[in-house]
C-alpha positions in Angstrom: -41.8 -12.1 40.6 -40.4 -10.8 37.4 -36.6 -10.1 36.1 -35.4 -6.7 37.0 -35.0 -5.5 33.3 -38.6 -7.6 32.4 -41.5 -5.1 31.4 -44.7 -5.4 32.4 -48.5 -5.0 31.3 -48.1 -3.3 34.2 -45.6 -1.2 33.2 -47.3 -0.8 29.9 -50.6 0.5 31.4 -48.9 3.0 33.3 -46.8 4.4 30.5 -50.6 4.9 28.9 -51.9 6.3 31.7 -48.9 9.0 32.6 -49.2 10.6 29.2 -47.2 12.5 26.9 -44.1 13.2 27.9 -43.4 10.0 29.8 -41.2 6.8 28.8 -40.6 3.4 29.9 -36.8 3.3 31.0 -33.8 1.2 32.6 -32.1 3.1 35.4 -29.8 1.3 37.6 -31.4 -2.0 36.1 -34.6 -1.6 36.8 -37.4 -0.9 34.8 -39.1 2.8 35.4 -42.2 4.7 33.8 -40.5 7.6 33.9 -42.8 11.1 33.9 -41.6 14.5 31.8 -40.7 15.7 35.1 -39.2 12.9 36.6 -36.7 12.7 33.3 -35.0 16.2 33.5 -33.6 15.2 37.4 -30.7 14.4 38.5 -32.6 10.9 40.1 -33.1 9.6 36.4 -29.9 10.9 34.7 -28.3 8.4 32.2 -32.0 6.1 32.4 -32.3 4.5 28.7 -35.4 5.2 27.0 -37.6 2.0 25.9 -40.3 3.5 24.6 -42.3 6.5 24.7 -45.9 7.0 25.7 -47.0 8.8 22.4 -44.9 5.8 20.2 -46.7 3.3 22.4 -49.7 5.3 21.6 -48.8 5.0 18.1 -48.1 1.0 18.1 -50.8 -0.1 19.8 -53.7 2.6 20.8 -54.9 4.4 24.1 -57.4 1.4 25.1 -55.9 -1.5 24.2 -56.7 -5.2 25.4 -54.8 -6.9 28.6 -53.7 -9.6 25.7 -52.3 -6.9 23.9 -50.6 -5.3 26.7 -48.6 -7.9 27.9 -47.8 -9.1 24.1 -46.0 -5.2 23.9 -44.5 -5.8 27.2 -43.1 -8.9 25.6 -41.8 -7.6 22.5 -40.3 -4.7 25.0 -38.8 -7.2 27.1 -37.1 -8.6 24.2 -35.4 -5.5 22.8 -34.0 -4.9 26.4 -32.5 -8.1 26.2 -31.4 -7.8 23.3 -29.6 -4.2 23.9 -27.9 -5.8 26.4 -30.1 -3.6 28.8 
């Protein structure tokens, strides 16, 4: 069982695979991947972005390793904590 703010390879993967548009985010404390068209309703109003599929893209590729997966989710899971998220 993970932390409600903790991210997950999990979490990561999905954010790859939901494409552009899409973000990892904290609504009501809990981690989200978040599609374009989920973010413009009312249900995710106020969610705080983490990180966006095409800056993940950017970071660390389309394709890229379980061990690099969960060492984003890691990082990700750090700046939450550290925002006070």
């Amino acid at each position: 069982m993970t932390e409600p703010q903790s991210i997950t390879a999990d979490h990561v993967r999905s954010l790859l695979a939901a494409g552009s548009g899409a973000t990892i985010g904290l609504i009501e404390g809990r981690v989200e991947v978040i599609s374009a068209e989920q973010a413009g309703t009312d249900d995710y109003a106020g969610a705080l972005e983490v990180v966006a599929h095409d800056d993940l893209v950017d970071q660390i590729g389309e394709d890229a390793s379980d061990e690099r997966l969960a060492a984003e989710a890691e990082a990700l899971t750090i700046q939450v904590q550290q925002i006070g998220g």
